[in-house]
Structures are given as structure tokens and as C-alpha cells.
C-alpha positions as CSV (number, residue, x, y, z in Angstrom):
1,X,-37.2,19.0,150.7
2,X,-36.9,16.2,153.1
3,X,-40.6,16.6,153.8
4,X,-41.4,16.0,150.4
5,X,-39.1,13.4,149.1
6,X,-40.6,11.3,152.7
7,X,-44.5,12.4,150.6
8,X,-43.5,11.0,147.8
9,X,-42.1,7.6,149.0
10,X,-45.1,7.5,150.9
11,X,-47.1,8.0,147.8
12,X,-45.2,5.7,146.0
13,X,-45.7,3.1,148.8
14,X,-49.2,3.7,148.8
15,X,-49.5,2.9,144.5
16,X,-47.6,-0.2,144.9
17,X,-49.4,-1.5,147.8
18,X,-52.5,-0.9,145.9
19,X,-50.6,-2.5,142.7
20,X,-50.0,-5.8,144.8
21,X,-54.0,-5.9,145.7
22,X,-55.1,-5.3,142.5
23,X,-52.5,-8.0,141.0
24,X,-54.1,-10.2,143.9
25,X,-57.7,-9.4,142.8
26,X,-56.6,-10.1,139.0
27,X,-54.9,-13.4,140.0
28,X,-58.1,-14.4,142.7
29,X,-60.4,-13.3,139.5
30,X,-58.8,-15.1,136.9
31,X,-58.3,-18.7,139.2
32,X,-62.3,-18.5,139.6
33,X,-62.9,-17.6,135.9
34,X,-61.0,-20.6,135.2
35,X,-62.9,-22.9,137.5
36,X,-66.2,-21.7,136.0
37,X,-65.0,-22.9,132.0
38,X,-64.2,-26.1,133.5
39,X,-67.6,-25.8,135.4
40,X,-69.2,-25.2,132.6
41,X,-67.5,-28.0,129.9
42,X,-68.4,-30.5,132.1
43,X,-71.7,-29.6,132.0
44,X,-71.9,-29.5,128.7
45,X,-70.3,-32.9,128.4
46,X,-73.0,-34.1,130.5
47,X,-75.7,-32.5,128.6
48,X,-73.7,-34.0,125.6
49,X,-74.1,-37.3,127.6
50,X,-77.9,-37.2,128.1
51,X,-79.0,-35.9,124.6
52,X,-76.7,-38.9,122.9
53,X,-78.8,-41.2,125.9
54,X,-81.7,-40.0,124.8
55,X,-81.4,-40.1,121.0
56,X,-80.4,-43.6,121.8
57,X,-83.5,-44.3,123.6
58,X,-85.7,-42.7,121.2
59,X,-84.3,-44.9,118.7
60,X,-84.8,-47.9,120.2
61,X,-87.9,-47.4,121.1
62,X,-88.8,-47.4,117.3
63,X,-87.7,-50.4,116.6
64,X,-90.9,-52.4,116.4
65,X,-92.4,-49.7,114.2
66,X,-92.5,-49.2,110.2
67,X,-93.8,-46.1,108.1
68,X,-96.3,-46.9,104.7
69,X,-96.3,-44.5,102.6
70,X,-97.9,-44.0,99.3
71,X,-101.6,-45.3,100.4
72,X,-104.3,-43.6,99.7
73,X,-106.6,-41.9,102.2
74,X,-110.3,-43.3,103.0
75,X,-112.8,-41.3,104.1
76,X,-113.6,-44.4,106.7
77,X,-110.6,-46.9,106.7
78,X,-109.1,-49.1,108.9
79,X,-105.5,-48.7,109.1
80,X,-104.8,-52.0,110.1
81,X,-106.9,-53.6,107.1
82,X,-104.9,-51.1,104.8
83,X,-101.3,-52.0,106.1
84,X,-102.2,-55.9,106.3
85,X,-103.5,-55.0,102.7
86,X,-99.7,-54.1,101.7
87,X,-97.8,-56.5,103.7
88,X,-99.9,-59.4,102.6
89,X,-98.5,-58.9,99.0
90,X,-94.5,-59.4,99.9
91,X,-94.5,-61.6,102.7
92,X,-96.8,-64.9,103.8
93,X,-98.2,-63.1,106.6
94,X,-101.8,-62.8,106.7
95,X,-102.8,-62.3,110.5
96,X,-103.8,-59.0,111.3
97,X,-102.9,-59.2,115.0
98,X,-99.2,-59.2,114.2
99,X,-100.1,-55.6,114.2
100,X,-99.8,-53.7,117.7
101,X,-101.4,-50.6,116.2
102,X,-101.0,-48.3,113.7
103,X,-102.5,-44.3,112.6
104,X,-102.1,-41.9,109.8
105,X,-98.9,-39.3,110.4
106,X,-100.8,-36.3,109.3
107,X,-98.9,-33.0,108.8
108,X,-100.7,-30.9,106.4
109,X,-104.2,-29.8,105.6
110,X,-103.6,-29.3,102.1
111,X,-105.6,-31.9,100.1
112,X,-103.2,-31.6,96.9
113,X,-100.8,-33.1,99.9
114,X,-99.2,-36.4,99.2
115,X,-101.4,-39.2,101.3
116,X,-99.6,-39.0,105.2
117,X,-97.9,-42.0,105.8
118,X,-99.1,-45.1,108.1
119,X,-97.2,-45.6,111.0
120,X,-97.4,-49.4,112.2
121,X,-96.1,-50.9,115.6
122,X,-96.0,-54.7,115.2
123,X,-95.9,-57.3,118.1
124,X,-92.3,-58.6,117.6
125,X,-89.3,-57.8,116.1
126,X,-89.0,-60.6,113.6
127,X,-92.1,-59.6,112.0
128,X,-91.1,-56.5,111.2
129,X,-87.6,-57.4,109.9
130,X,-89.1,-59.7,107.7
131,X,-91.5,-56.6,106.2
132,X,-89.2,-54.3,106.2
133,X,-86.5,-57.1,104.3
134,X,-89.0,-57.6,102.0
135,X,-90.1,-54.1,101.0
136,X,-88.0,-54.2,97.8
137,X,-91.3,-56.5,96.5
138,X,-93.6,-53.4,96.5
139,X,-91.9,-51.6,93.1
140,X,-95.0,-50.8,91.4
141,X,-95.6,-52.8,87.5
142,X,-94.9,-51.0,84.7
143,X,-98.2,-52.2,83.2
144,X,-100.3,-50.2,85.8
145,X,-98.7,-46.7,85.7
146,X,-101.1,-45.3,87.3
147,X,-100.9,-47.1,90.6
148,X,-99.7,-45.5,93.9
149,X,-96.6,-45.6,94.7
150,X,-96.1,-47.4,97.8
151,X,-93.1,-47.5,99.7
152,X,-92.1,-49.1,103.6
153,X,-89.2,-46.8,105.5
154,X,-87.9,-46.8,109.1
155,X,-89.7,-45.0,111.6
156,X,-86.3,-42.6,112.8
157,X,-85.7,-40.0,115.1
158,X,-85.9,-36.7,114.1
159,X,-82.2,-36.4,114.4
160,X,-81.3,-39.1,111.8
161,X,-83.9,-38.4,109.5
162,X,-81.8,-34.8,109.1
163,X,-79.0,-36.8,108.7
164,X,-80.5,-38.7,106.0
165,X,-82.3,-36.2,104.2
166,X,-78.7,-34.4,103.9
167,X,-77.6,-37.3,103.2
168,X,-79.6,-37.4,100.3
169,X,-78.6,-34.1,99.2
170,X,-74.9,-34.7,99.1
171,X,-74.7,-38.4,98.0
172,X,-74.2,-38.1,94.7
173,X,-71.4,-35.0,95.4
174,X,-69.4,-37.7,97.9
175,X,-69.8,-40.3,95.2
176,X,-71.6,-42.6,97.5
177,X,-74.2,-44.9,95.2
178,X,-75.8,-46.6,98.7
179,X,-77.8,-44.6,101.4
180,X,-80.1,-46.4,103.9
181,X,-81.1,-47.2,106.9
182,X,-81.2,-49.8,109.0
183,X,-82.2,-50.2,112.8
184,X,-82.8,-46.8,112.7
185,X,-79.3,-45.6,111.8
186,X,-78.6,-43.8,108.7
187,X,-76.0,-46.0,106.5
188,X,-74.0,-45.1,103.3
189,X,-71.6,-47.4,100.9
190,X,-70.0,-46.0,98.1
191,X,-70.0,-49.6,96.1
192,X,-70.8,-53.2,96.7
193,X,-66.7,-53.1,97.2
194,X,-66.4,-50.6,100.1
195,X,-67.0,-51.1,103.5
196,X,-70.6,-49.4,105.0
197,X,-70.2,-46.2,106.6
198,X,-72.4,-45.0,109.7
199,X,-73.4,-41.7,109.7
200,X,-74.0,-40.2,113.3
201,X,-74.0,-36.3,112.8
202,X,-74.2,-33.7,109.9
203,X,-70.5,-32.9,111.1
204,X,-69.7,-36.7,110.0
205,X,-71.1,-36.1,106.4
206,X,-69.3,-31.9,106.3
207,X,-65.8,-34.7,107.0
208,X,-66.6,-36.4,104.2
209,X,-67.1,-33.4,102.4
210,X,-63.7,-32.0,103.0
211,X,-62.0,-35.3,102.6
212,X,-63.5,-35.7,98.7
213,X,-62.4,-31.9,98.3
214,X,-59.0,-32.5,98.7
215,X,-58.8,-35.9,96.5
């Protein structure tokens, strides 16, 4: 009897010994699984870092650039001559070397496509503010309704033309009567009474949502 009662403390001994290692194991296991997730979010706030670095760059470096759309395609143009051709009607500039360069955007080979924008780089800054603040001059007369329809936008990143595209979509939802952009940013005012808004992510604008949803 004694024999077995010593077996059985033995066994028992034995079971919790192992207990303590596997409760050691558990404990080791869950200290490094925990030092991975922190491992890993700060990795993805540095990623977070370098894509919002990066966005930034990209926008900035298409400051100096505007997009004409609405012109027609030529068989053999000269997409300088055509852009000078627009801006020479809403501003006094008339000096084609303002221009750094410029190219067609194509995207489609459908012919039924609308014409691919222009994309123009110009030599300084204040020359293309002054286009782009005078764009408004470019609304087509109602006399001539046949005549393209010829509009000047921001060249954005891809990000923020997303953002403005959804923008778009929502902006009469929100009750928002203003959507723009400006230095590349995408910008919305619900009057001439309300402060402008900045929108920096699709997030921002599913915030807005949920805000007008409970008013």
C-alpha cells in the first residue's frame, strides 16, 4: 500500500513539475508574442511614416505642373503651341518658353474617348498660379455651343485624386456646395460662411459621413 501511495506522489510530482515547465513555456511564449506586436506596430508606423513622406514628395513635386483638358487631338500638334493657344486667352502671357514641357496623358485607345488631357510643367511657380487662378476665364460662350469644353485642373497624386473623386460623389450627401483643390490638396467648404475643410484620407470624408448621420 505504502508502495503505491509513494507511486502515486511520485506521479503526481512528476505532473506538476511538468505543469510548472509548461506554465514557463506559456509565460516565455506569450512575453515573445508580445514583443513581436510591438515589433511589428512600429513597423508599420514607420511604413505609415514613409508612405505619408512619400505622398508628400510626390505632391510637391507637381507643383509646377497643370492638366488641359478638353483640347482636341491633332494628328501632328505641338503641345506647347496648343497649351500657349489656351493660356493666351485668360492671362497676358504670350511667351512660349514659360513652358518647361508638356505631353498628351493618354489612357485609352478608344477613339469615341474624350481627348487625353495635356499635362504642362511651367518654369516657375508664379506662372502657373496665375493660370491656374485664372482658369475660371475658360467657360465656354453660350453663342458657340458647339465648342470644346476646356477646362485647367491640378496635376495630383493618385491618392488625392481618390479622395476627390469620392469627394465628388458624396458632396452633395454632406451638404458641402465647395470642392477643390488647391496646391495639390483636395479642399471642401460647405458655404462662403464656413471655414475650408482639408481632406487627407477617404477615412476623413466616412467621419464626415457619420457626423451628418447623426445630425
Amino acid at each position: 500500500m505504502q508502495k503505491e501511495l509513494k507511486k502515486v506522489q511520485e506521479s503526481q510530482e512528476f505532473i506538476a513539475a511538468k505543469f510548472d515547465d509548461i506554465e514557463k513555456q506559456l509565460e516565455k511564449n506569450t512575453t515573445t508574442i508580445k514583443k513581436n506586436e510591438e515589433i511589428i506596430d512600429q513597423q508599420k508606423t514607420e511604413i505609415q511614416h514613409l508612405m505619408e513622406r512619400t505622398e508628400e514628395m510626390d505632391r510637391q513635386a507637381r507643383l509646377d505642373l497643370l492638366e488641359f483638358h478638353g483640347i482636341p487631338v491633332c494628328s501632328t500638334e505641338d503641345t506647347d503651341c496648343l497649351v500657349m493657344d489656351v493660356i493666351s486667352k485668360i492671362t497676358s502671357l504670350d511667351d512660349r518658353n514659360c513652358i518647361s514641357f508638356s505631353h498628351r496623358k493618354f489612357k485609352s485607345n478608344d477613339p469615341k474617348a474624350k481627348p487625353p488631357p495635356i499635362v504642362a510643367k511651367f518654369t516657375s511657380r508664379k506662372i502657373r498660379n496665375e493660370i491656374y487662378g485664372s482658369r475660371s476665364k475658360l467657360r465656354p460662350a453660350e453663342n458657340i455651343p458647339h465648342e470644346p469644353k476646356i477646362f485647367i485642373v491640378e496635376n495630383i497624386t493618385e491618392k488625392n485624386r481618390n479622395i476627390l473623386f469620392a469627394a465628388r460623389d458624396r458632396k452633395k450627401d454632406l451638404g458641402y456646395a465647395y470642392l477643390w483643390t488647391n496646391n495639390g490638396k483636395v479642399l471642401m467648404r460647405m458655404n462662403e460662411n464656413t471655414p475650408t475643410l482639408q481632406i487627407n484620407s477617404i477615412e476623413d470624408l466616412n467621419k464626415m459621413c457619420h457626423k451628418n448621420f447623426k445630425h
